[in-house]
PLY file of the C-alpha trace (Angstrom):
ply
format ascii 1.0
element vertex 333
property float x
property float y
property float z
element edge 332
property int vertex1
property int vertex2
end_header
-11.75 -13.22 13.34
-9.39 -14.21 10.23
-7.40 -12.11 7.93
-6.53 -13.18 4.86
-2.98 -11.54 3.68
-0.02 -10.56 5.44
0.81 -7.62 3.48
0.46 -3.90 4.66
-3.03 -4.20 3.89
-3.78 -7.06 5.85
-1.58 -6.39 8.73
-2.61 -3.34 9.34
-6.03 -4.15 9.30
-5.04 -6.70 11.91
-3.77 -4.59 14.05
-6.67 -2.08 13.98
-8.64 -4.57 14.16
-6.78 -6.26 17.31
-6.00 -3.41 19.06
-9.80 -2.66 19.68
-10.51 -5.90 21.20
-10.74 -8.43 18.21
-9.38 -11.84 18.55
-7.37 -11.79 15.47
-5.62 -14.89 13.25
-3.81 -13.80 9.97
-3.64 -16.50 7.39
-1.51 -15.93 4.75
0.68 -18.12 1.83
3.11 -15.74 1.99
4.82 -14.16 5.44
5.21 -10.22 5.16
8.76 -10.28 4.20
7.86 -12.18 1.35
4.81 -9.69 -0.09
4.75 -7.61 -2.73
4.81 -4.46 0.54
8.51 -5.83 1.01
9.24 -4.66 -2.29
7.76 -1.46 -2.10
9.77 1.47 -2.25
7.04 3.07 -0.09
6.84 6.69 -0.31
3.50 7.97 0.62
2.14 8.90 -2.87
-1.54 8.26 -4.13
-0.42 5.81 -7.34
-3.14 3.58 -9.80
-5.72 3.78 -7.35
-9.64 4.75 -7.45
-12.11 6.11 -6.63
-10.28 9.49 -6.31
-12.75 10.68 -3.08
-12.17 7.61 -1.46
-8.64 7.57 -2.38
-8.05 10.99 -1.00
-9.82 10.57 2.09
-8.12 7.34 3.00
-4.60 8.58 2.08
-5.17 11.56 4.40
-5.85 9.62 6.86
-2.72 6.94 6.35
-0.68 10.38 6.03
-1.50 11.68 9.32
-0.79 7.83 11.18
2.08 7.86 9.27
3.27 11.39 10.66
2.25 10.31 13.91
4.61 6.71 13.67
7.40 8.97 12.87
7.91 9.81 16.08
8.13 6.23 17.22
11.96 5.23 16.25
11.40 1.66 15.70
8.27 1.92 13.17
11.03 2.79 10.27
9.04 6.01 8.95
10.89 8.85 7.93
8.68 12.39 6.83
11.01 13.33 3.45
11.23 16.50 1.64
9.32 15.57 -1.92
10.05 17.06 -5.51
7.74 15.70 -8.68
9.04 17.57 -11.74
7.40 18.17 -14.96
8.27 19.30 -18.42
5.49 21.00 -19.37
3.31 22.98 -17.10
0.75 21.24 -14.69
-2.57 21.87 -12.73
-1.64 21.12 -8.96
-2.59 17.37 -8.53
-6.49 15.97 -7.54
-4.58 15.06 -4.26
-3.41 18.02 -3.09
-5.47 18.55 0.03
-4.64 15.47 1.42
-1.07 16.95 2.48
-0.42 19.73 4.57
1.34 22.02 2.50
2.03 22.00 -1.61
4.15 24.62 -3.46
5.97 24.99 -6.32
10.15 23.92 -6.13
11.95 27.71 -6.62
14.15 25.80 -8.60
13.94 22.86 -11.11
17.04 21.29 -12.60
17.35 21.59 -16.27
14.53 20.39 -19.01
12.23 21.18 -15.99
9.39 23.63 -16.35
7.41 23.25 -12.95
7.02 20.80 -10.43
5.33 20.47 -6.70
7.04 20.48 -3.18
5.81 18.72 0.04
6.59 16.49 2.91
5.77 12.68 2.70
6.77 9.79 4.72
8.79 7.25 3.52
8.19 3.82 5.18
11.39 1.50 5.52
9.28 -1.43 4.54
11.56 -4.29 6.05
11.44 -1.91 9.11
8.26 -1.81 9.22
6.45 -4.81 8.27
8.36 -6.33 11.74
6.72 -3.55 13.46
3.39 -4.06 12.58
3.91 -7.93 12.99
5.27 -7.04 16.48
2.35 -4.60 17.14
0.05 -7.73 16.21
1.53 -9.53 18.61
1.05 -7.94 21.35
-2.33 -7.08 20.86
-2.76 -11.19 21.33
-3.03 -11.38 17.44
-1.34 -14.55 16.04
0.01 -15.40 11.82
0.05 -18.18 10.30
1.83 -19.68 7.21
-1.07 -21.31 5.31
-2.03 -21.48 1.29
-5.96 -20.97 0.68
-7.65 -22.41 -2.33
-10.88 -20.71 -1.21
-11.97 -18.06 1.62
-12.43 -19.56 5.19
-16.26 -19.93 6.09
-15.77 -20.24 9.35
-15.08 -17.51 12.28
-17.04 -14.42 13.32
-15.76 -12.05 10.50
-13.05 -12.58 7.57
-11.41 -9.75 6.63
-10.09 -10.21 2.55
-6.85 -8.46 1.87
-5.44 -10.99 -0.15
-3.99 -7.93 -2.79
-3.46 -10.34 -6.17
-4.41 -13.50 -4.80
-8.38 -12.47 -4.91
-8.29 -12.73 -8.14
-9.01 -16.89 -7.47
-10.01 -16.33 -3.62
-12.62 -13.92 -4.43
-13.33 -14.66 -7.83
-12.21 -11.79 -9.27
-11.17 -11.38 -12.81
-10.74 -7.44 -12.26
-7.20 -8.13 -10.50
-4.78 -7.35 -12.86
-0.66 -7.47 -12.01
1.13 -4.60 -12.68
4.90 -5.59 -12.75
7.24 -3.03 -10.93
11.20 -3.44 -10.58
13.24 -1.64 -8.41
16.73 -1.24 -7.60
18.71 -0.22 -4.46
22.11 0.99 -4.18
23.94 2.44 -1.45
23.28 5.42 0.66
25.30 8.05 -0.64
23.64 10.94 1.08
20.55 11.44 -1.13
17.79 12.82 1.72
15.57 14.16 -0.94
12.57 11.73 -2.45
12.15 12.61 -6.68
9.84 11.66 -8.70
9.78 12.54 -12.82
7.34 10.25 -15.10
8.66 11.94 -18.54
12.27 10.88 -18.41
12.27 7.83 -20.75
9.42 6.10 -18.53
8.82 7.02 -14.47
10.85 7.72 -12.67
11.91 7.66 -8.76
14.59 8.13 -6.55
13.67 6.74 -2.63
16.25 7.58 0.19
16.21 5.55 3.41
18.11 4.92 6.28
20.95 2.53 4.51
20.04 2.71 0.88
18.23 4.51 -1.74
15.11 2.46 -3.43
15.37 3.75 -7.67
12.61 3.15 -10.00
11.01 1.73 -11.36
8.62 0.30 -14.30
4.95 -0.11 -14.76
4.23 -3.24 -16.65
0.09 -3.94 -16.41
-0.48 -7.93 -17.33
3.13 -8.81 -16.47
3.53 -11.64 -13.80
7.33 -12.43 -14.19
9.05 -11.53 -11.15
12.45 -12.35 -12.80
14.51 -9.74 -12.31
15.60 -7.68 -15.77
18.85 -6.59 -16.20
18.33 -4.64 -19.26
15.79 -2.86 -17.21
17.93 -2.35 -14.38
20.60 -0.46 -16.28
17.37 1.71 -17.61
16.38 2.70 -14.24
20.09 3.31 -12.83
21.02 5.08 -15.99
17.46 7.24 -15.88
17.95 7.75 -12.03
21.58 9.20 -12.23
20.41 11.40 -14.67
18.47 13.10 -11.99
20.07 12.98 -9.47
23.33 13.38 -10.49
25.39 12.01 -6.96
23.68 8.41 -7.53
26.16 7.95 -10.09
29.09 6.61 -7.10
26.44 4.54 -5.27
26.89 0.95 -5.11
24.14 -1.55 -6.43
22.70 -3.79 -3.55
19.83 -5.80 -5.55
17.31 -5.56 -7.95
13.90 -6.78 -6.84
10.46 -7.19 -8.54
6.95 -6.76 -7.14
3.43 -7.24 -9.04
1.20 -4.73 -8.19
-2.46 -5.82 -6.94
-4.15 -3.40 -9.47
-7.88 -3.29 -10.18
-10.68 -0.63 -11.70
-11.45 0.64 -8.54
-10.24 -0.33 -4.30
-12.80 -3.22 -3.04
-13.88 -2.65 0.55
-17.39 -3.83 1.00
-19.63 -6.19 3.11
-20.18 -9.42 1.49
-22.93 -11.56 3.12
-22.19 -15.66 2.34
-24.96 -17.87 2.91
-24.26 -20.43 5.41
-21.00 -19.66 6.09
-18.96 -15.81 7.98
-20.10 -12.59 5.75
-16.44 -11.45 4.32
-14.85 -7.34 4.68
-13.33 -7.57 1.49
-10.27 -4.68 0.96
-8.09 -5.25 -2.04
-7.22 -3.81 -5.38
-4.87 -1.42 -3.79
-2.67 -1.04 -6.88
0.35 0.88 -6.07
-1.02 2.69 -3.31
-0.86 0.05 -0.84
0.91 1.80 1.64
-0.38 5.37 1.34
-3.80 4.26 2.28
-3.48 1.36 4.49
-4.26 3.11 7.42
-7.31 5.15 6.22
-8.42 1.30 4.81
-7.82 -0.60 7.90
-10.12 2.26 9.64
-12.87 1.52 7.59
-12.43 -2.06 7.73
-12.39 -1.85 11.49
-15.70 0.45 11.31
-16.96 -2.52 8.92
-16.76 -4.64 11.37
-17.77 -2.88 14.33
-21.22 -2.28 12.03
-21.31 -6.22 11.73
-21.07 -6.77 15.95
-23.72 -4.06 16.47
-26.03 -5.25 13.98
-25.57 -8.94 14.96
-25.27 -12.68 13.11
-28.39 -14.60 12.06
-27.95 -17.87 10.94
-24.97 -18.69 8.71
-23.47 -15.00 9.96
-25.41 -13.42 7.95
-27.07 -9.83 8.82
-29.82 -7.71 8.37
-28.77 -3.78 8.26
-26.02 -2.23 6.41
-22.84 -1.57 7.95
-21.50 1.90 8.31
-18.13 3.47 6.98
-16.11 6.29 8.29
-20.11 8.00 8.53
-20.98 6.80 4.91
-22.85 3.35 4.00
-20.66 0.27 3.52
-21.47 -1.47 0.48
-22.14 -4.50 0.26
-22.83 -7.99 -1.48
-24.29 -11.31 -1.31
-23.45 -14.88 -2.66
0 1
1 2
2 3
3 4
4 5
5 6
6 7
7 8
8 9
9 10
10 11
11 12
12 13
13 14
14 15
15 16
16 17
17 18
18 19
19 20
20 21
21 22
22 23
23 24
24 25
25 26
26 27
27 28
28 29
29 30
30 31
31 32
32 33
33 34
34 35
35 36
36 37
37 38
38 39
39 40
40 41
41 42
42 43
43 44
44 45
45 46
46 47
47 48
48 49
49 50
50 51
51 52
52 53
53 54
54 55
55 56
56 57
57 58
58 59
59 60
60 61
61 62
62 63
63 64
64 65
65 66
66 67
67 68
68 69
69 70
70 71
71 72
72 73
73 74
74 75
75 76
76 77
77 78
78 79
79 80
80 81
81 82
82 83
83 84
84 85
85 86
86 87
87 88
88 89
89 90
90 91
91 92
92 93
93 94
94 95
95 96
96 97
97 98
98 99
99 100
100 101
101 102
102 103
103 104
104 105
105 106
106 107
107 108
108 109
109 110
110 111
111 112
112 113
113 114
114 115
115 116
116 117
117 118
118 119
119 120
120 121
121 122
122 123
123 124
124 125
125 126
126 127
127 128
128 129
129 130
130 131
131 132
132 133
133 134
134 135
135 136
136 137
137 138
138 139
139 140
140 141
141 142
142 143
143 144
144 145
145 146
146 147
147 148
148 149
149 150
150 151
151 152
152 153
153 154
154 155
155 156
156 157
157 158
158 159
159 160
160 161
161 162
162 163
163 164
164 165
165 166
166 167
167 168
168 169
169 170
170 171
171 172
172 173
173 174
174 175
175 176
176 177
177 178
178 179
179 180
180 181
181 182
182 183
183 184
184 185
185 186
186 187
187 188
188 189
189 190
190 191
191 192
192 193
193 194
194 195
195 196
196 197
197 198
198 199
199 200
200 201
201 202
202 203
203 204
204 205
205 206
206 207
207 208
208 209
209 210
210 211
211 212
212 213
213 214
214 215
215 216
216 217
217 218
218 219
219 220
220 221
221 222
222 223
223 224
224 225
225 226
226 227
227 228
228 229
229 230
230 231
231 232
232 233
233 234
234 235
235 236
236 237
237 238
238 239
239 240
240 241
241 242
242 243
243 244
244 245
245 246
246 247
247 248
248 249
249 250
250 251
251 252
252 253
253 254
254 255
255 256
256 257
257 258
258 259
259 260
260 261
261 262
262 263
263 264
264 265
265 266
266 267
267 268
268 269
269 270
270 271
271 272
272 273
273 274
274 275
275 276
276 277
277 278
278 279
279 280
280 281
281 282
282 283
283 284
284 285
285 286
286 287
287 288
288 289
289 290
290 291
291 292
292 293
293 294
294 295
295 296
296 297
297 298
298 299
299 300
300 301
301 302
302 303
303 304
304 305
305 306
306 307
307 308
308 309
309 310
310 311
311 312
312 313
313 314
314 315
315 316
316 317
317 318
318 319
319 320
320 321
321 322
322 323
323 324
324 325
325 326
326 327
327 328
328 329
329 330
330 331
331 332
């Protein structure tokens, strides 16, 4: 079985996908390290992705594997106290079921009229992109350095998760970029995550283990991954403003990521004549992380529908596959 994509999407897939038997190969142009997931800033946090009831029900189940890894010291997740502020007052968010517990801050800084509370994780992505590589691993998984111009044909099952690249590999003019820029600076104690889309553009302060991820920007269409320094200063100069003790903290870098952004997630069956039907799962946007898990689960039950319902000629098959109990859709070229 092939993945294409080595970001969280596609490794994680892998290793759901190895670690239930699968002989797994992940193909990528670009090793995890060097993905737009290594730029992340990686809180758990449903962001520019759709359908909401999918959305929901996959970043459920991403938060509970992702309370679960926090446990395991060498995954780099951390659970965070959370704080999204608002100047005017607000609804509770479409998402709030999918976390345990949201209530309203007793206290809000100034400008602030209301705001919601909760516990996320926060994934060290440099952390844990090595984990899941290592996890691959030893589930007998292998990856591979190698630039596509087109989908593999040949294999039992290829698994898409190619984030911006479908847009040639699958022929997909609904991937749009959207440009994000983030800088870190130096742990200074900050232990809190905050989040505030009103001041002068959105806004987000990230704590991990050694630094503190600030952000960030939202360009849709952009593809320059040049770093901006006028931007930077925006984002420092937004981020000290609130929270106030980021003002000492040392700048480490500026990076840039482009988001893999699209109308709606892709994960369906798509039957190719002559050649291995393909799981497609891409179009994440910036939700990547927060439902990788819940993806990879349906991927993996993707699959599993493929192996029961069995290959004809040219891989192609004759029932629907199933999805976390729901039909899988699916395609045909």
């Amino acid at each position: 079985m092939l993945v294409v994509g080595a970001g969280v999407i596609g490794l994680t897939c892998a290793v759901r996908l190895a670690e239930t038997g699968h002989d797994v190969h992940v193909l990528a142009r670009d090793l995890p390290a060097e993905t737009t997931s290594a730029v992340a800033a990686a809180w758990w946090y449903p962001y520019r992705a759709a359908p909401q009831v999918a959305v929901g029900r996959w970043a459920r189940r991403s938060y509970a594997a992702f309370e679960e890894l926090a446990d395991v010291p060498r995954a780099g997740v951390v659970m965070r106290d959370s704080v999204e502020l608002h100047r005017t007052s607000m609804p509770d968010p479409w998402w709030t079921d999918t976390v345990p517990e949201l209530r309203r801050p007793p206290d809000l800084p100034a400008g602030f009229v209301d705001g919601w509370q909760f516990t996320a994780p926060v994934i060290e992505m440099p952390v844990y992109l090595g984990y899941l590589t290592a996890r691959l691993r030893a589930a007998g998984g292998t990856l591979t350095r190698l630039a596509l111009s087109s989908l593999p044909e040949g294999g039992d099952v290829v698994v898409n998760a190619s984030g911006l690249a479908a847009r040639s590999l699958a022929d997909d003019a609904g991937m749009y970029p959207v440009r994000g820029q983030v800088v870190r600076v130096a742990q200074v104690g900050v232990e809190r995550v905050w989040l505030d889309e009103t001041l002068g553009g959105m806004t987000y302060v990230v704590p991990r283990s050694h630094d503190v991820v600030l952000g960030g920007s939202d360009d849709e269409w952009a593809w320059d991954r040049t770093p901006d320094p006028v931007l930077s200063q925006r984002i420092l100069d937004r981020a000290r403003a609130l929270v106030p003790e980021l003002a000492a903290a040392r700048v480490l870098g500026v990076r840039v990521g482009l988001r893999p952004c699209r109308a709606a997630v892709r994960l369906e069956v798509q039957d190719r004549l002559g050649a291995a039907p393909v799981v497609h799962c891409y179009g994440h946007g910036g939700a990547g992380v927060t439902l990788s898990w819940g993806c990879a689960d349906d991927v993996a039950a993707a699959v599993a529908g493929l192996d029961r319902d069995g290959a004809g000629a040219g891989g192609l098959l004759a029932q629907n596959s199933r999805s976390a109990g729901s039909s899988m859709p699916r395609s045909a070229s």
